[in-house]
N, C-alpha and C positions, 0 to 999 in steps of 0.2 A: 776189206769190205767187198762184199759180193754185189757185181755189179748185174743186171737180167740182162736177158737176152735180145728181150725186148722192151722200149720206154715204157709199153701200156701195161709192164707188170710193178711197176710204181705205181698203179693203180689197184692192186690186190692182197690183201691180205694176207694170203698161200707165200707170196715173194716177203714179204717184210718178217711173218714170225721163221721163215728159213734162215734172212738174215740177221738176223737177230738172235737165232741159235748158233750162228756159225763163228758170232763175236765175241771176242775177250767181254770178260766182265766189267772190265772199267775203260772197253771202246766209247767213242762218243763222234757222234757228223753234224754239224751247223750248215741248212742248206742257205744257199742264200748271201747270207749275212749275220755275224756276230753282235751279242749286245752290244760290244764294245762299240761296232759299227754304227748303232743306233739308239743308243746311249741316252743321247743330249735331246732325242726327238722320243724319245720315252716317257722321259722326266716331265715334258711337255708336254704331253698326252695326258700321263699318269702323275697327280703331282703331290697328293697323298699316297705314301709306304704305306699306307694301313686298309687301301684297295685289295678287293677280293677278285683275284685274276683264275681265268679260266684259260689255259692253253691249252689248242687245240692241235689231236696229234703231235703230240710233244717227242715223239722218237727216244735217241738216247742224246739227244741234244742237250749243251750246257746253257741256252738262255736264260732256262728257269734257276738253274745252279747263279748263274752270273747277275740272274734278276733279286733272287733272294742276298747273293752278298751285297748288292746293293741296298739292301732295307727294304724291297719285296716283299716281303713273309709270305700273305697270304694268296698262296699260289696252289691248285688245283690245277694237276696234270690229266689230261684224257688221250688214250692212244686204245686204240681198239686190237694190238697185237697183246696177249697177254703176256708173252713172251718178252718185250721190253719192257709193261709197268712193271715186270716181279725183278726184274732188272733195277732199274730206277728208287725204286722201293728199298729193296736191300743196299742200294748203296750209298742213300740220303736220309735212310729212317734215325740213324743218332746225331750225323752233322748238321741237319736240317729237317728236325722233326716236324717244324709246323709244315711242311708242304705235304700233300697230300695226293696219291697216286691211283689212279679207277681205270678202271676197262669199258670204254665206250665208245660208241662209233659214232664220229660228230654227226651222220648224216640225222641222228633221232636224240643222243644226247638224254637215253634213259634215264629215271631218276635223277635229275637236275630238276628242284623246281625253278617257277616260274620268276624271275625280275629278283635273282638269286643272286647276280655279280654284276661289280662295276666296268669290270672291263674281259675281253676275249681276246685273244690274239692269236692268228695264224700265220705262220710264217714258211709259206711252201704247201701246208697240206692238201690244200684246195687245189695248188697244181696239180700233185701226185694224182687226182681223181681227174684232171684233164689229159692224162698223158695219152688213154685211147684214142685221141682223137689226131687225126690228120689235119683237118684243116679250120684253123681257128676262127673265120670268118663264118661258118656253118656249122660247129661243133655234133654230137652226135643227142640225139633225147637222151639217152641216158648219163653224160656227163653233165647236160643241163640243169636235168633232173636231180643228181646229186648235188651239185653246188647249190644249186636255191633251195636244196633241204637242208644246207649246213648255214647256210643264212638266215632260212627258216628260222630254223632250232636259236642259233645265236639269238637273233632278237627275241624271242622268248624269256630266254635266261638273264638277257641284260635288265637292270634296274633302271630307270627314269632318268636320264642324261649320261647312263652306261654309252661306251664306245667300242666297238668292233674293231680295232687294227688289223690290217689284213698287209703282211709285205709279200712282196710276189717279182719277180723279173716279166708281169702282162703289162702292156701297155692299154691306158686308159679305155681305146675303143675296144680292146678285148673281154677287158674284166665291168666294166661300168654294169654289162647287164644281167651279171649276175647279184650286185649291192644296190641296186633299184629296179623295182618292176611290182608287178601284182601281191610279191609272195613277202616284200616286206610292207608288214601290216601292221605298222608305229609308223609315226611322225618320223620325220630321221634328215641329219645332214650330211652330206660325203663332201670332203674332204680328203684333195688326192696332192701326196707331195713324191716328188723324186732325189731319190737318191743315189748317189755318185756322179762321177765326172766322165767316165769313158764308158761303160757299159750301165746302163740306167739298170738302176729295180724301181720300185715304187713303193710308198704307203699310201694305203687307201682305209681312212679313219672316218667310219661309221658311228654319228652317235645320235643315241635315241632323244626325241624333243618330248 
């Protein structure tokens, strides 16, 4: 795994399809936390298999592999390197035909229509678009500006009591203002749980009223 130079290049596109050339074809990175890991607060989210999920920045990551052997199916991956969907694609298109693999950039979420999916789930991506920044109490306008376009966009795409799972290692007073403010424009409840015992992450579950 190619690691940058620098953190704010987890925030770049030029860095992710380099690393993603430079990996084996059946490499894979879980940032964060594994299904396994969060498994049991999925099911609970998500409690019909026959939800249309939308992951956001999916990398070469196996949640969605791990989500589908669960009875998942209908899973729709978006990463804006094209570099890992062709990846991803080739490596799931006869194990796992019904998942399906696009090139988008969550900030706009092209051709997705409107109140299109039950649920979204980001796990990391959002961070990677905070990494320019120093200091998390005054972030920069444009990582602002990114994040409440990919929440934008989300609530768009979600359907009528659709939910946004977001897992992240931000703590509540960092991330709350990017899942409430002006730019979500639905009804909505958040819902924030944490996870683990020594080193906290978080779910923070958005759903449309």
């Amino acid at each position: 795994m190619s690691l940058p130079h620098k953190n704010e290049e987890y925030g770049t596109k030029v860095y992710w399809d380099k690393r993603y050339e430079q990996e084996t074809e059946d490499a894979s990175f879980d940032w964060f936390k594994t299904y396994a890991d969060v498994a049991n607060d999925i099911r609970k989210f998500i409690p019909s298999r026959a939800a249309r999920i939308l992951m956001l920045g999916c990398g070469n990551s196996k949640f969605s592999e791990d989500m589908w052997e669960d009875g998942y199916k209908n899973i729709v991956n978006v990463d804006y390197s094209p570099v890992v969907i062709e990846k991803m694609r080739n490596r799931h298109k006869d194990l796992r035909p019904e998942m399906t693999w696009e090139v988008k950039d969550i900030r706009t979420l092209d051709g997705l229509d409107t109140s299109s999916f039950d649920v979204a789930i980001d796990k990391g991506t959002m961070d990677a678009m905070m990494t320019s920044s120093t200091d998390v109490w005054d972030p920069p306008e444009q990582v602002i500006k990114d994040c409440t376009a990919e929440v934008s966009q989300v609530i768009r795409v979600l359907k009528r009591n659709g939910i946004f799972i977001y897992i992240t290692f931000g703590q509540p007073h960092f991330r709350r203002r990017y899942l409430t403010g002006p730019h979500v424009t639905r009804n909505t409840s958040l819902e924030i749980n944490q996870l683990g015992e020594s080193f906290h992450y978080y779910m923070y579950t958005l759903r449309m009223l």
